[in-house]
Backbone as JSON, one array per atom type, in Angstrom:
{
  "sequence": "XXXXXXXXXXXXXXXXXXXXXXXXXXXXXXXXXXXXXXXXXXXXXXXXXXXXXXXXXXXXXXXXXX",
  "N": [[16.27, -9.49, -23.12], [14.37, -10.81, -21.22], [14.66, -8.62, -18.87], [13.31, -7.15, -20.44], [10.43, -7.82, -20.49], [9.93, -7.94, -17.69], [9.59, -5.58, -17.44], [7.53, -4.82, -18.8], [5.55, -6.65, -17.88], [5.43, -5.03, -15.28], [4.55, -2.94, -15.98], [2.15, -3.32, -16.94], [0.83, -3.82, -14.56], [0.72, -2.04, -12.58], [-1.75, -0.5, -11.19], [-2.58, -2.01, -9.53], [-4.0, -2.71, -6.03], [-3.4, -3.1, -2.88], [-5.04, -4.88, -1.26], [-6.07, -6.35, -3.26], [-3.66, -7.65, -4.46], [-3.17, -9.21, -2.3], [-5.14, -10.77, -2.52], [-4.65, -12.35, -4.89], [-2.64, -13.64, -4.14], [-3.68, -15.54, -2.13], [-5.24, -16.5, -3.6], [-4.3, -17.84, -5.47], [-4.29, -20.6, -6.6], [-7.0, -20.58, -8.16], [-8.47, -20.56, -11.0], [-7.72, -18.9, -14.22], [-10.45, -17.77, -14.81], [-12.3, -17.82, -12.09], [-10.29, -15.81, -10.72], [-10.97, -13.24, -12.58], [-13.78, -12.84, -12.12], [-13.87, -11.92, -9.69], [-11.82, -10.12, -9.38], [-10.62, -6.92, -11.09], [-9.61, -7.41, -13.85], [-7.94, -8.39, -17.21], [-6.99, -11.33, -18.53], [-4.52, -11.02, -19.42], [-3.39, -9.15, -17.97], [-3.71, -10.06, -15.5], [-1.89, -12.52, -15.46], [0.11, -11.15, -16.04], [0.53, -9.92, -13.39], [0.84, -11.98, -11.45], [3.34, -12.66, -12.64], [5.02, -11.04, -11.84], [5.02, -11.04, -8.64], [6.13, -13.61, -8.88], [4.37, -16.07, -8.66], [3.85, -17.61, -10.52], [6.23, -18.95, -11.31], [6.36, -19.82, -8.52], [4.65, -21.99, -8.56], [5.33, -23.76, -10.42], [7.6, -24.87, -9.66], [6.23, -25.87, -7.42], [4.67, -28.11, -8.35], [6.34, -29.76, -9.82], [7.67, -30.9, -7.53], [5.18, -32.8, -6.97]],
  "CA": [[14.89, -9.78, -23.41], [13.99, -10.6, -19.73], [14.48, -7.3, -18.4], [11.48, -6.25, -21.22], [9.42, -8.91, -20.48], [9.62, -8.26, -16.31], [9.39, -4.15, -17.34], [6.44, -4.74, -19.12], [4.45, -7.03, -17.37], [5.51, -4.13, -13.85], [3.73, -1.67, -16.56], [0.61, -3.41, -16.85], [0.28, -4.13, -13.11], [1.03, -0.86, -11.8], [-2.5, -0.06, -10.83], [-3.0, -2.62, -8.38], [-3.71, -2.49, -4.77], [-2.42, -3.99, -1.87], [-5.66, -5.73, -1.16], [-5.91, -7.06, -4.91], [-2.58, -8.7, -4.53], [-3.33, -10.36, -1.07], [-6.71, -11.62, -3.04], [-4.5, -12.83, -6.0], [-1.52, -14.23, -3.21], [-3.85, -16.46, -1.58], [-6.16, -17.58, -4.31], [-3.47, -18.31, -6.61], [-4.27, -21.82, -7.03], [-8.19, -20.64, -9.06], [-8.56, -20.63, -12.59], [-7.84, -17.41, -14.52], [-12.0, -17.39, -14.86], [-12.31, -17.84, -11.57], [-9.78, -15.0, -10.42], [-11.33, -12.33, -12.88], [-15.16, -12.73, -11.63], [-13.51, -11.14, -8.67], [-10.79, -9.02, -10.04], [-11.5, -6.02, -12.01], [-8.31, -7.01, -14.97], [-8.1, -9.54, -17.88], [-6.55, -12.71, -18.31], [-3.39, -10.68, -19.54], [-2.95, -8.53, -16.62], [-3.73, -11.27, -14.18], [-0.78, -13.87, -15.86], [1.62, -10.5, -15.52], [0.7, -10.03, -11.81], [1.4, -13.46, -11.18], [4.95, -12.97, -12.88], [5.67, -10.06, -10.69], [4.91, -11.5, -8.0], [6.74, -14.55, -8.69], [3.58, -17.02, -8.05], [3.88, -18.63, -11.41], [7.72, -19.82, -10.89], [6.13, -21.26, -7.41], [3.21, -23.06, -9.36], [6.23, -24.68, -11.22], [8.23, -25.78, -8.2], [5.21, -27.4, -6.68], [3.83, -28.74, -9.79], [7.63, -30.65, -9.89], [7.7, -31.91, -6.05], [4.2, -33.8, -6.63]],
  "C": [[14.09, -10.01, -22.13], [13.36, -9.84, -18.83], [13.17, -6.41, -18.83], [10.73, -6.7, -20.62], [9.24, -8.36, -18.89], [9.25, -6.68, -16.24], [7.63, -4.0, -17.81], [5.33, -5.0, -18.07], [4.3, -5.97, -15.32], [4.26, -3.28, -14.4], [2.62, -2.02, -16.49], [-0.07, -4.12, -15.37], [0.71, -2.99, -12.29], [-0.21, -0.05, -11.03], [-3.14, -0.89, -10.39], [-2.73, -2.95, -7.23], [-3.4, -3.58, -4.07], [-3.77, -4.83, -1.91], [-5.93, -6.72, -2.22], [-5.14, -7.82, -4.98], [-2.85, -9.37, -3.67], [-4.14, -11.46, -1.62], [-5.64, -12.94, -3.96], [-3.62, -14.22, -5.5], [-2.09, -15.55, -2.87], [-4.92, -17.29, -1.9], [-5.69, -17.79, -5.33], [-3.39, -19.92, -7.27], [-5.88, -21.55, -7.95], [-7.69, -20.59, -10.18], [-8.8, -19.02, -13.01], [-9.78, -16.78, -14.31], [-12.32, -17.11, -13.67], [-11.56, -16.33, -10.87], [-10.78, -13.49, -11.39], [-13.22, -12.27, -13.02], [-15.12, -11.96, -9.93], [-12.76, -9.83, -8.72], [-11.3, -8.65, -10.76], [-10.21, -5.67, -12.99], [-8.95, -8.82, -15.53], [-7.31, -10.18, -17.71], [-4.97, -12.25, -18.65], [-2.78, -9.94, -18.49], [-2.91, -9.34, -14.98], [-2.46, -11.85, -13.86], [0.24, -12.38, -15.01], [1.72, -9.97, -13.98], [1.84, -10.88, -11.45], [2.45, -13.44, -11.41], [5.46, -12.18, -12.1], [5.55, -10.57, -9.48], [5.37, -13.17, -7.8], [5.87, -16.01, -8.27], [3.25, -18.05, -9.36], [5.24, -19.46, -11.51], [7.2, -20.54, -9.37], [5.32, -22.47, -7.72], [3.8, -24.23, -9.86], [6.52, -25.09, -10.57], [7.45, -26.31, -7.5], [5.05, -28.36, -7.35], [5.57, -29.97, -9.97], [7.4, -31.65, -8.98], [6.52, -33.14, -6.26], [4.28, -35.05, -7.8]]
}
């Protein structure tokens, strides 16, 4: 079930650029609203960035430490 879940959310982020991810990389702490008044994807394609990119498992491991 995993494997779907990490195939999928590749599928609906497959048409974004390198600069798009840097944007998403290093303003990953805004609010989905916030991120898509810049970005040109919805609140579902945003989250599955974020899982590809592994910046919602870091959100967690901070969100622990404090």
């Amino acid at each position: 079930m995993k494997r779907h879940k990490i195939a999928l959310a590749v599928e609906l982020t497959a048409q974004w650029s390198v600069e798009q991810d840097c944007y998403l990389i290093e303003h990953a702490t805004q609010t989905i609203a916030q991120l898509q008044q810049v970005l040109p994807f919805d609140e579902e394609q945003i989250n599955a960035r974020k899982q590809v990119l592994g910046l919602i498992k870091r959100q967690r491991a901070l969100q622990r430490l404090r």
